[in-house]
C-alpha positions as YAML, in Angstrom:
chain: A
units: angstrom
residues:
- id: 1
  name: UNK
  ca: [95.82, 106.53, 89.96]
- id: 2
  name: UNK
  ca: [99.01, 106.56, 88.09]
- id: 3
  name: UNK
  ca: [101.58, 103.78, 88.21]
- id: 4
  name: UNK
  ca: [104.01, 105.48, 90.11]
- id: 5
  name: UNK
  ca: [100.90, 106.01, 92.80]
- id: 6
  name: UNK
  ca: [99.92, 102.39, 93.42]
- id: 7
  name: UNK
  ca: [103.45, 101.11, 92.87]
- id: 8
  name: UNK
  ca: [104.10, 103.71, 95.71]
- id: 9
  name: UNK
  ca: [101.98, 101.93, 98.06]
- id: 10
  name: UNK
  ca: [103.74, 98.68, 98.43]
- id: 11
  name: UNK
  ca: [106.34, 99.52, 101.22]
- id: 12
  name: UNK
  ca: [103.06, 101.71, 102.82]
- id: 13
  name: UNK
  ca: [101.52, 98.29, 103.15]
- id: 14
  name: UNK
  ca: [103.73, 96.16, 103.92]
- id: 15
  name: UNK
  ca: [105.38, 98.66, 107.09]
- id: 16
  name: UNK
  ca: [101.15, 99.06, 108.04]
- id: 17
  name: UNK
  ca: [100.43, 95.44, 107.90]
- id: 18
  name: UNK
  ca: [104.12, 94.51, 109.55]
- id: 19
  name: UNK
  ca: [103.41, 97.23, 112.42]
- id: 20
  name: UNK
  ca: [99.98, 95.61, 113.08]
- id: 21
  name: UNK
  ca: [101.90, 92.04, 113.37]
- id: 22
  name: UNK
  ca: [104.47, 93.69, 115.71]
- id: 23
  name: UNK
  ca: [107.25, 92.39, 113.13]
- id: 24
  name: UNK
  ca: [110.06, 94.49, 111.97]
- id: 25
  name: UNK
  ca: [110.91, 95.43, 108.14]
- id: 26
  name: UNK
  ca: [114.39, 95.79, 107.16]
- id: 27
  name: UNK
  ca: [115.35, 96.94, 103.10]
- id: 28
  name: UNK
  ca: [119.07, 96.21, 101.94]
- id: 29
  name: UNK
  ca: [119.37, 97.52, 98.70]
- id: 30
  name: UNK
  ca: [122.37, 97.25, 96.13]
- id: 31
  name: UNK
  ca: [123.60, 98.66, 92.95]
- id: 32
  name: UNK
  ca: [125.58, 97.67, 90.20]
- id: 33
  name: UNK
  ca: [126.39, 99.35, 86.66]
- id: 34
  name: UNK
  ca: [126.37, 102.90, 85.84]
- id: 35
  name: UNK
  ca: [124.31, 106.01, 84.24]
- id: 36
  name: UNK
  ca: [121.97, 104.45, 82.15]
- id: 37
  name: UNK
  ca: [123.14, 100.92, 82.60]
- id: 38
  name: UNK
  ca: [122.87, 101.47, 86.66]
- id: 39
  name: UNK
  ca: [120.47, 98.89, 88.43]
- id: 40
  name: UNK
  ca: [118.92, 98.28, 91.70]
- id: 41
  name: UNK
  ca: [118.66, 95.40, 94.04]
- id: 42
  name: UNK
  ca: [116.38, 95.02, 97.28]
- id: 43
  name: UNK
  ca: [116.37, 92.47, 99.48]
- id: 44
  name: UNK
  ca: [113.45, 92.40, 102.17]
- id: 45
  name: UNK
  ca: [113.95, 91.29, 106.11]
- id: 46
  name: UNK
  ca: [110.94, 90.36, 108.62]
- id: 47
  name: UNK
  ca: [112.27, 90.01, 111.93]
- id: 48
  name: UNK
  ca: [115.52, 88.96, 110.27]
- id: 49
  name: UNK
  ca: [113.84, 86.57, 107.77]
- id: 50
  name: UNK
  ca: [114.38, 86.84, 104.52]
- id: 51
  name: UNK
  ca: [110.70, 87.97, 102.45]
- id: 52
  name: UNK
  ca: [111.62, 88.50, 99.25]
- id: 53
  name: UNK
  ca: [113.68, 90.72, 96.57]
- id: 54
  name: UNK
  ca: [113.09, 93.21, 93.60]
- id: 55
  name: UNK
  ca: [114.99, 95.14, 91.22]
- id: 56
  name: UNK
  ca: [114.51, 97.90, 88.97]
- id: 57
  name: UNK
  ca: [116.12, 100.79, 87.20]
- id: 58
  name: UNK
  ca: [115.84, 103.37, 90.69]
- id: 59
  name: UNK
  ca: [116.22, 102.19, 94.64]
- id: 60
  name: UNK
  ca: [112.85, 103.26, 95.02]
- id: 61
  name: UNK
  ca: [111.11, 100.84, 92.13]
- id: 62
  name: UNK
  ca: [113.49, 97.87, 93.65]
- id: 63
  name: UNK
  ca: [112.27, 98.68, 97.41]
- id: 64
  name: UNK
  ca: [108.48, 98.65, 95.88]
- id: 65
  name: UNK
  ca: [108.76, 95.58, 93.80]
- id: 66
  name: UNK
  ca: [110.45, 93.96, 96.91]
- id: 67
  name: UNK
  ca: [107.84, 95.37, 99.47]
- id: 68
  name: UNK
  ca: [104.88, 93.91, 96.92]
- id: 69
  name: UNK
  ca: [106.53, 90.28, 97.07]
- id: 70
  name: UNK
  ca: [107.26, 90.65, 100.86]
- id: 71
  name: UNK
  ca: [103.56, 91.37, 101.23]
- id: 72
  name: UNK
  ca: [102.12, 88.71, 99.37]
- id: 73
  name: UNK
  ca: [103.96, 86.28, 101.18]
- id: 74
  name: UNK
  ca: [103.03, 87.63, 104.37]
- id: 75
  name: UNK
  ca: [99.40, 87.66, 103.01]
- id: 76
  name: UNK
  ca: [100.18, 83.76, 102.21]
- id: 77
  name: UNK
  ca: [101.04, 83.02, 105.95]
- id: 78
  name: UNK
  ca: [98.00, 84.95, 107.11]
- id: 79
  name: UNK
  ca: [95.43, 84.68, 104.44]
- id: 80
  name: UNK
  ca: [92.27, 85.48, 106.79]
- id: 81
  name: UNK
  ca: [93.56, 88.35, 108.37]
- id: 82
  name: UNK
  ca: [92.03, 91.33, 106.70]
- id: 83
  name: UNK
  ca: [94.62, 93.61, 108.19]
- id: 84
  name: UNK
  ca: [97.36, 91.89, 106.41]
...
């Protein structure tokens, strides 16, 4: 699997594991800079509380980083749930 593939997978889990919960995800993402100078911030929402944030060099790597923190602490507040 490439990195691209499982880096892909972090909003699929979080949006599968928030749907289960009955919660709601919300992404607000930014930019600042330029062409090659251009970066990305993403700022994650469950049921309007903040989850956690990522940034990278697309919208799509700063939604992903954000999605994987997001999860993990949702994993924290849950940690026997195995559909979490």
């Amino acid at each position: 699997m490439s990195s691209t593939q499982s880096s892909a997978n972090g909003q699929k889990r979080l949006n599968t594991a928030c749907q289960y919960l009955g919660k709601r995800v919300q992404y607000m993402t930014s930019s600042r800079g330029g062409g090659n100078e251009r970066s990305f911030n993403t700022i994650v929402y469950i049921n309007a509380t903040f989850y956690g944030s990522g940034s990278g060099t697309s919208e799509h790597a700063s939604r992903e980083v954000a999605a994987n923190v997001a999860h993990g602490a949702l994993k924290r507040e849950h940690p026997n749930d195995p559909n979490v």
